[in-house]
N, C-alpha and C positions, 0 to 999 in steps of 0.2 A: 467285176473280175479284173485281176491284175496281174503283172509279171513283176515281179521281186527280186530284183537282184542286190545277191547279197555278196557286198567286198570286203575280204579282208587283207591284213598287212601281214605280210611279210616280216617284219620288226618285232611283231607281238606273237610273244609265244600261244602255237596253237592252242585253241581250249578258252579262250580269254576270249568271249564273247560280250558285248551288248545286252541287257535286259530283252530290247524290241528284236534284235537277231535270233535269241532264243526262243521268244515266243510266235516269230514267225516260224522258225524251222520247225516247232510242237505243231503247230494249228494246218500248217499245208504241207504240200507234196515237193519235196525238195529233187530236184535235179543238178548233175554237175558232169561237165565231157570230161576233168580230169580226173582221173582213176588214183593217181598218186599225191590228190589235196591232200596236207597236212594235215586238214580238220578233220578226217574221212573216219579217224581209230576215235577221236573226243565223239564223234557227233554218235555211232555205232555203239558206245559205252555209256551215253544218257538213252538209247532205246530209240534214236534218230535214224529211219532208215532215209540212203540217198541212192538213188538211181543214176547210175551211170550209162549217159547217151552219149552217141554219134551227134557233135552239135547241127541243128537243122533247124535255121533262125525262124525260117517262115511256116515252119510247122508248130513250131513253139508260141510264135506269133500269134497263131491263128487258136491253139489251145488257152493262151492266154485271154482269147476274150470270153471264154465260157466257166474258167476254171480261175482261182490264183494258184502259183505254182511260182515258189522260189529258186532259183537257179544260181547256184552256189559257182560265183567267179573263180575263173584261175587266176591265181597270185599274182601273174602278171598283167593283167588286168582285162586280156581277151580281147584289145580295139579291134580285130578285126571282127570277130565274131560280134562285137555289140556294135559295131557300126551297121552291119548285115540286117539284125535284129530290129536297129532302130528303122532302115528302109524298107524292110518287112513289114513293119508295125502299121505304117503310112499310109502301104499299098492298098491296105483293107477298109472294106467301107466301114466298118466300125472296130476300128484299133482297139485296142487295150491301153489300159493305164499300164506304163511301166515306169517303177520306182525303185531308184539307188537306195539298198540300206544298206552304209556302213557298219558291219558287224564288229569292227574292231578299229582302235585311229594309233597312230605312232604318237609317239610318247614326246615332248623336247630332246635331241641328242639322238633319235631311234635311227636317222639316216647315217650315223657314225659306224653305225652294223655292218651297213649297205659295205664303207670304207674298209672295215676287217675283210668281207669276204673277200672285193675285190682284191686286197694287196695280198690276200691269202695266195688266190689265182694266180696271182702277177709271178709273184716267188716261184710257184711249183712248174708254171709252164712259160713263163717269156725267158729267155738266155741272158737277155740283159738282167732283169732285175734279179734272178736268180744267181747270179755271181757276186753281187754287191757284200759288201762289208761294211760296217761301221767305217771304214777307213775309207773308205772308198765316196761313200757319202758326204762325208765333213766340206765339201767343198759345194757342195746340192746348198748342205742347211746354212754355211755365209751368204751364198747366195741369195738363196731366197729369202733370208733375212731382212738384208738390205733392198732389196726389191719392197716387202710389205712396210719397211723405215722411207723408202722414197714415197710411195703411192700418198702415205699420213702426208710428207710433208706438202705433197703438192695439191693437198685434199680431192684424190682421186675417189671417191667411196665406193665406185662400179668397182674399177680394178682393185681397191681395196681388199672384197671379197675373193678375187681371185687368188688374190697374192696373198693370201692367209691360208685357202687351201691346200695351194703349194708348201705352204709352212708345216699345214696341218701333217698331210703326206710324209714329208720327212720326220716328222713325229714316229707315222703309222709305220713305216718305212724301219725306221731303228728299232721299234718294238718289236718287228716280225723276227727280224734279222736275230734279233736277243730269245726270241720265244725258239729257238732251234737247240739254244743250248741249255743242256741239264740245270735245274734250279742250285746244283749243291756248285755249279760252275758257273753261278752268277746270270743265270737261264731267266728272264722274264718274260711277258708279254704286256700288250695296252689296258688289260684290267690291273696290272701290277702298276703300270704307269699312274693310272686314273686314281688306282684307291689310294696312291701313296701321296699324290698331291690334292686330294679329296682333304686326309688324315693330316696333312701340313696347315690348310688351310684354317678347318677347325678348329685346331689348337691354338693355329695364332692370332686366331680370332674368339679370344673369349668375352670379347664385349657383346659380339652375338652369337657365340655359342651355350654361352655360359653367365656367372653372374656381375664380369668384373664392368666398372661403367667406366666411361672414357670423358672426358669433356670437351674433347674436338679429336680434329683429324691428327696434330700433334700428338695431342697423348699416344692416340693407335699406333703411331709410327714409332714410339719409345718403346709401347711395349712391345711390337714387334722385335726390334732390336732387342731385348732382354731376352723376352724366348728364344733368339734367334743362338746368344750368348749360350742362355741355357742346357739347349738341340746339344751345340760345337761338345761344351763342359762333359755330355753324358755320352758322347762318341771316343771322349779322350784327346779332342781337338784341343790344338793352340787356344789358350783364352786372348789373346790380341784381340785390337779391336779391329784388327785390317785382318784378320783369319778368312780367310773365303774368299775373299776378294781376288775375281777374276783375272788373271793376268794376262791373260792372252786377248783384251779385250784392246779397241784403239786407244792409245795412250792417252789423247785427251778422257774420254771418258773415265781412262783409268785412274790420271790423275784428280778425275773430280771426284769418286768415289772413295779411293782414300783419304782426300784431305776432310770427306764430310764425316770417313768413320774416325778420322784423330779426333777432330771437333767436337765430337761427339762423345771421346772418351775423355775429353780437357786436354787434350795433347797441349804443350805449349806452341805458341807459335813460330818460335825462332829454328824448328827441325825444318821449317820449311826454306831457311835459308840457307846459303854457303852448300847448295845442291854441285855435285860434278858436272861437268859438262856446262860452262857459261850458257850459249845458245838453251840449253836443258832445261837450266835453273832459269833462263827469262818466260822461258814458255810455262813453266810450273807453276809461276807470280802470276803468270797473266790468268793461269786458272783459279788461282787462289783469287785474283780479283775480280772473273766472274762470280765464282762462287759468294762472294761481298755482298754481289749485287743482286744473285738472286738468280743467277742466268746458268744456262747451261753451255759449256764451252764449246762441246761437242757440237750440238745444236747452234749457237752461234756462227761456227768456221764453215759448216757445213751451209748456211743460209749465204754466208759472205761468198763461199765457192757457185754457189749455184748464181749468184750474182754477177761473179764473175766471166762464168762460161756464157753467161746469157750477153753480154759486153762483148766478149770474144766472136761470139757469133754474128751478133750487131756488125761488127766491123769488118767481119767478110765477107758480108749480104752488101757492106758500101765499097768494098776494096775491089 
């Protein structure tokens, strides 16, 4: 005889049971102290009845060594009550087997739920996040930008994951804030986020979505760029080949991005000369002569900076 305890998630819509969950719930006597499990209307409308107890570890305990009897977990997972259960079990000269079935497992991505509800709560009941705007944010998502851009450079991978969370957040963050407003006033939320960059990605990828073949990583990045053409052309966008390109982005960057999309359209190279601003126009060459070489300028100045602060501090640790 045995005690069956059966978990399910929370992420998975109820009714989405296990073959072996099922045919535990058919064959014994199901119990559960929660009155309001989600499973309670699915299990009621296959012919499942479940009895709802006052939880009493050691009375259970001790039924489980004559009987099996599955005990239908609350969602949150009942540690105290299965901790009780399991000291229960021990006390008796002849315990019972008790065995975890997962009746249900989360999916890849199923804990990003977890992150809706939360930010849902945040919104309706903290004072702070409940004021935020779009505008108000923008200085959250630089932030933490550059926070998950330092962690890479200094191959942190613990805080890595932190600092991507943080990113993630300000994702979820703008999407709630967007989900308040009517859809005919530009109103979204993060299924609106997810399907539209789901729908980007497949398209610009039809070497695996579709039939076209690529001969390296080059090719992909050409025809990226042509659909990307294409996207601009059916929006009614600038056909340029610098259309899109972020401006508000730090300047070296900027200037490396546009001179890869000139290059890219045959721009000649002499637009790159006789720039305003002397100091301007050196700094522009100097990226044009990473670029030569293969380097990123951005990356570069930024390696050279962190070099330097580390010298900088060298010399106040001997001053």
């Amino acid at each position: 005889m045995a005690l069956i305890i059966l978990t399910t998630s929370p992420r998975v819509a109820p009714g989405l049971l296990t073959g072996q969950a099922w045919a535990a719930l058919g064959r014994h006597p199901v119990r559960t102290a929660s009155a309001d499990h989600p499973y309670l209307p699915f299990l009621a409308e296959a012919g499942i009845e479940v009895e709802t107890v006052t939880p009493d570890p050691a009375a259970l305990a001790r039924e489980g060594r004559t009987d099996t009897i599955v005990w239908l977990a609350a969602q949150d997972g009942e540690e105290a009550f299965m901790r009780a259960l399991g000291q229960a079990a021990i006390t008796l000269e002849d315990p019972p087997v008790i065995e975890v079935l997962p009746g249900s497992y989360d999916l890849p991505g199923a804990r990003l739920l977890d992150l809706v509800r939360v930010m849902d709560r945040l919104r309706r009941e903290c004072p702070w996040d409940r004021e935020q705007t779009h505008e108000s944010l923008v200085p959250y998502l630089v932030e933490e930008s550059y926070e998950v851009l330092e962690t890479i450079e200094e191959g942190d991978r613990a805080a890595l994951r932190e600092e991507l969370g943080d990113l993630l957040l300000q994702v979820m963050f703008h999407s709630r804030v967007a989900q308040e407003r009517p859809p005919e006033d530009d109103g979204f939320d993060i299924d609106d986020v997810a399907a539209g960059i789901v729908e980007k990605l497949v398209r610009r990828h039809p070497h695996v979505f579709a039939s076209t073949s690529v001969s390296g990583a080059g090719e992909v990045s050409d025809n990226w760029e042509t659909i990307k053409a294409a996207e601009r052309a059916a929006k009614g966008a600038p056909e340029s080949a610098v259309a899109g390109v972020p401006m508000g982005q730090p300047a070296l960057s900027l200037a490396a991005q546009l001179l890869r999309r000139a290059e890219r359209a045959g721009a000649p190279a002499e637009l790159a000369g006789d720039l305003p601003s002397e100091l301007g126009a050196r700094l522009f060459e100097l990226v044009r002569l990473a670029a030569e070489r293969g380097l990123d300028p951005e990356a570069e100045l930024r390696a050279a900076a962190r070099a330097y602060r580390s010298r900088v501090e060298e010399w106040e640790t001997r001053a």
